[in-house]
C-alpha positions in Angstrom: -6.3 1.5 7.0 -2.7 2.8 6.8 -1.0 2.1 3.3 2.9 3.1 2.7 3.3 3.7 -1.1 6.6 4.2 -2.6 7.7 5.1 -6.0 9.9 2.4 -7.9 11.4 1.4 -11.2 10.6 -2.1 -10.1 9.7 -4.4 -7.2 9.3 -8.2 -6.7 8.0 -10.5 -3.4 9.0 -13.8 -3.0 7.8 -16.4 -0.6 9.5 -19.4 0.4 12.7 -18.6 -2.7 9.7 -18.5 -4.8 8.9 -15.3 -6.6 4.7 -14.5 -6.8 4.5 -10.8 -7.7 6.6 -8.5 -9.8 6.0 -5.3 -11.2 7.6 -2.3 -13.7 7.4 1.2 -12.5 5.1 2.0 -10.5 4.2 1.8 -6.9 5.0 -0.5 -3.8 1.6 -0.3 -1.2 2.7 -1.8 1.9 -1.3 -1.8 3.4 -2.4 -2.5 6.8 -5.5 -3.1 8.4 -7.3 -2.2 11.4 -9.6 -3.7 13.8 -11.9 -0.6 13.1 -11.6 -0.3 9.1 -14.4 -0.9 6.5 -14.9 -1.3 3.0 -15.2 2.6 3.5 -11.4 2.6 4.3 -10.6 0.3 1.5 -12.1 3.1 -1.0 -10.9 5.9 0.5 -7.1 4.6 0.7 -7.6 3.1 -3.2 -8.9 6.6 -4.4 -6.6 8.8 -2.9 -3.4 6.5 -4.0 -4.1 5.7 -7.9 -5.0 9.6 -7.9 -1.9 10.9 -6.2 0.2 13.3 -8.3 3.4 11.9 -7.2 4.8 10.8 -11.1 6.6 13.5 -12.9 5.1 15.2 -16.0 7.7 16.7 -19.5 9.0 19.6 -16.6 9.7 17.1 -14.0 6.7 18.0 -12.2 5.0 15.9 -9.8 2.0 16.5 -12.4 0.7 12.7 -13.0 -0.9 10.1 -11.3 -0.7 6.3 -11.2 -3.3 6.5 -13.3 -2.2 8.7 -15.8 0.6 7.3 -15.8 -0.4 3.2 -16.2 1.9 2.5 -12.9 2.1 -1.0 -12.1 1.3 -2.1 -8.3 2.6 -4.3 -5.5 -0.1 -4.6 -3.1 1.4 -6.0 0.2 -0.2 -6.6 3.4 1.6 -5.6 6.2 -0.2 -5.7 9.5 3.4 -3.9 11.5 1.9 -0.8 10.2 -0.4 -0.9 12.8 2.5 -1.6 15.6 2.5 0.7 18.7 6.1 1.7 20.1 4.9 4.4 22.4 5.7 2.2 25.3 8.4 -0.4 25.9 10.9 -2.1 23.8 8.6 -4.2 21.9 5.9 -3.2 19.4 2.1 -3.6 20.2 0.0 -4.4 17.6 -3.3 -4.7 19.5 -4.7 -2.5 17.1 -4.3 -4.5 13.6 -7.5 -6.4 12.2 -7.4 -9.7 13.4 -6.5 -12.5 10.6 -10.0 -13.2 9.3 -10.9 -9.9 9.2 -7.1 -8.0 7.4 -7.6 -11.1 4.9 -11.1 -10.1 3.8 -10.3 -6.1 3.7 -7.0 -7.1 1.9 -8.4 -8.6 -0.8 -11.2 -6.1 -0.9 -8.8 -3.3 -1.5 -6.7 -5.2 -4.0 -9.6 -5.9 -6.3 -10.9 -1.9 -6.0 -7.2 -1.0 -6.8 -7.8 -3.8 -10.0 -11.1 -1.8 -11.0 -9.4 1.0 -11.6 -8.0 -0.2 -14.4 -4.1 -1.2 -13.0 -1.8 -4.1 -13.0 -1.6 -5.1 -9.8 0.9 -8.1 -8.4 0.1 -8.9 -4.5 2.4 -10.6 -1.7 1.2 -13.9 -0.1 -1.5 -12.7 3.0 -0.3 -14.2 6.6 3.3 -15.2 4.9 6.5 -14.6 5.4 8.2 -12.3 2.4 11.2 -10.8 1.0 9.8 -7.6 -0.5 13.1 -6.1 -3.2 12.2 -3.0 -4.6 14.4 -0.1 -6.7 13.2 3.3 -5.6 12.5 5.5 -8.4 13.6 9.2 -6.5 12.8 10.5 -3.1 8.8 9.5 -3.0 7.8 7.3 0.3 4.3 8.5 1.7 2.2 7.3 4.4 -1.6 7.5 4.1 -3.9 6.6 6.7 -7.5 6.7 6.3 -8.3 8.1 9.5 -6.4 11.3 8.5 -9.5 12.0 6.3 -11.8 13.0 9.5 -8.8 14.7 11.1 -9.0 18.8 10.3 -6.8 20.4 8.3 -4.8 23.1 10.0 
């Protein structure tokens, strides 16, 4: 599971010129899903974002977490995460959860990041939206659950 998380002031979706998720500060997740991920990956990816210390503290410190800090979420799924360019022109994305599947993991992960104790606003799954967002400072991150059996140099 592969989750981009960026810092914002605020951040709204809208589907078909209609708006269905808004949110203060706090962070955007665009989350994808892969054939091979679990509920395991779900709590892994949930943990490790409300717990990042990527908010800054009274020194202007990254210090605090989303949950220290009462962040806001917008959970979007976003199965390009999972797109292959190695090859070719055109992106392969052989390796994203099929529909079914990304739905069910989706919505498992958005209700683990709602037991934690967050507002969370969500995109429309399988949809097309317009994600607007105001970055709050230089704080983009990729996470990837797989990176948690990879070694540490």
């Amino acid at each position: 599971m592969r989750a981009l998380i960026q810092r914002v002031a605020q951040a709204a979706v809208t589907v078909n010129d209609r708006e269905v998720g808004r949110v203060g500060p706090g962070l955007v997740v665009l989350l994808g899903v892969s054939a091979d991920d679990t509920e395991t990956d779900a709590k892994y990816l949930v943990e490790k974002t409300v717990n990042l210390r990527i908010f800054a503290d009274d020194q202007n410190r990254f210090n605090l977490s989303a949950l220290d800090t009462g962040a806001e979420l917008l959970v979007v799924s976003q199965f390009t995460l999972y797109g292959d360019t190695r090859k070719g022109r055109r992106p392969d994305f052989t390796k994203a959860a099929p529909p079914d599947q990304a739905q069910r993991l989706y919505e498992h992960t958005v209700g683990l990041f709602r037991d934690a104790g967050l507002t969370v606003a969500t995109g429309v799954f399988q949809e097309h939206m317009q994600v607007s967002l105001q970055n709050d400072g230089p704080v983009t991150l990729m996470l990837d659950s797989a990176d948690r059996h990879r070694p540490r140099r």
